[in-house]
C-alpha positions as CSV (number, residue, x, y, z in Angstrom):
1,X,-15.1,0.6,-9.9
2,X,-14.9,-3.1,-10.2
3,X,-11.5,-5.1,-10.0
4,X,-10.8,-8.7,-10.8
5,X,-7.3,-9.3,-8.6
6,X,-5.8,-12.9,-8.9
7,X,-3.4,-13.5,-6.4
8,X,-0.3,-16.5,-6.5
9,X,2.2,-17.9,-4.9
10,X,4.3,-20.8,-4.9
11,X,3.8,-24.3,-3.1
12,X,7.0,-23.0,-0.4
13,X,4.9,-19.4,-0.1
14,X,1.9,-21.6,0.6
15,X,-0.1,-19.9,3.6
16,X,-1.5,-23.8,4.3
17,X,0.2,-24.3,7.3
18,X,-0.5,-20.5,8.2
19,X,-3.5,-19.7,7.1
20,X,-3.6,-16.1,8.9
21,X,-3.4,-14.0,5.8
22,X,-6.2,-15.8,3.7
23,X,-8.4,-15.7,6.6
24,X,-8.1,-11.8,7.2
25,X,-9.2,-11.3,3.2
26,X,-11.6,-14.0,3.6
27,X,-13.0,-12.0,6.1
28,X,-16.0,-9.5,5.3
29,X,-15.0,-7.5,8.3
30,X,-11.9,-6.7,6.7
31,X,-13.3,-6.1,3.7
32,X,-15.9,-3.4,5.6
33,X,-12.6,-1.8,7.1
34,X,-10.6,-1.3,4.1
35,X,-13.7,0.4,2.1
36,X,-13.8,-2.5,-0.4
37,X,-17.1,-4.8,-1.3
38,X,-16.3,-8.1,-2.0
39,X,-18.2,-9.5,-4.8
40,X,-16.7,-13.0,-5.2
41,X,-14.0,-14.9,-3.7
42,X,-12.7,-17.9,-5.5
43,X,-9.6,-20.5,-5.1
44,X,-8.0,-22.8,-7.0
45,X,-5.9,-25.1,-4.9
46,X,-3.5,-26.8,-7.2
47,X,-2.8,-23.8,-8.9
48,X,-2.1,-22.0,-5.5
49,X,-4.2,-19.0,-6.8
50,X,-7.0,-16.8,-5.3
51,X,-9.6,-14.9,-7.2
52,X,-11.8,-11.8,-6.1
53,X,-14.4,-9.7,-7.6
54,X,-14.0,-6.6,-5.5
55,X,-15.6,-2.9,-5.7
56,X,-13.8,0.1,-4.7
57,X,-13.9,3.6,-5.6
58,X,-10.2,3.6,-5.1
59,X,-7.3,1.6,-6.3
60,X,-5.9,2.2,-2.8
61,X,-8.6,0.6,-0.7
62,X,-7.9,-2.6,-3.2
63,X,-4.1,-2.4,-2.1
64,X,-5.1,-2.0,1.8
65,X,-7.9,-5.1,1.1
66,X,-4.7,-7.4,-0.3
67,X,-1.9,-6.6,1.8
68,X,-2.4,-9.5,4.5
69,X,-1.1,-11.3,1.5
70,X,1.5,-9.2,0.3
71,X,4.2,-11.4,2.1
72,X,2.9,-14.4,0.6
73,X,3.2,-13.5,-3.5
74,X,2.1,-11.5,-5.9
75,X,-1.3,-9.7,-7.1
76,X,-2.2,-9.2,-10.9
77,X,-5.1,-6.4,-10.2
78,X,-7.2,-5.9,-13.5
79,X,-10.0,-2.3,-13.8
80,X,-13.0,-4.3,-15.2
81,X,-16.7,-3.5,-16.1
82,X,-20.0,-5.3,-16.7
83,X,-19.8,-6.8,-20.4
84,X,-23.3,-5.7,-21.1
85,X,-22.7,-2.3,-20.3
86,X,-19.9,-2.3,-22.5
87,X,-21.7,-3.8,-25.1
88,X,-24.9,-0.8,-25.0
89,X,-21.7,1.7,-25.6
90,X,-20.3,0.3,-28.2
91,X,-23.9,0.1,-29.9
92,X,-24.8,3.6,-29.6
């Protein structure tokens, strides 16, 4: 299953000066360990946001992938699927 996760946190939760946790899921070993493929990973400084494209077959191995960050905000994780796919279903 794919999920698109966006992850926040506020300029004083900023892991700048500590950049341990966003290394860890910037890390494909990680990723490996927790059972999660990592299809994208995107930032947006200014905004203090982090964006992944992740597959999993469970909604646990997401919540093991993001928990270096769990001290550091908060995680909107959304169940997606391909568009086109979606589009051949809704045509048949």
């Amino acid at each position: 299953m794919l999920y698109m996760v966006i992850h926040k946190h506020t300029g004083a939760e900023c892991p700048v000066d500590t950049p341990a946790p966003v290394e860890k899921v910037a890390s494909d070993e990680h990723a490996v360990e927790c059972g999660v493929k990592v299809l994208g990973r995107y930032v947006s400084p200014p905004e203090h946001r982090l964006f992944f494209v992740l597959e999993a077959d469970t909604y646990e191995k997401i919540i093991a992938f993001l928990h270096p960050l769990a001290k550091i905000g908060t995680h909107r994780i959304h169940p997606v699927t391909d568009l086109a796919t979606e589009i051949e279903i809704l045509n048949k």
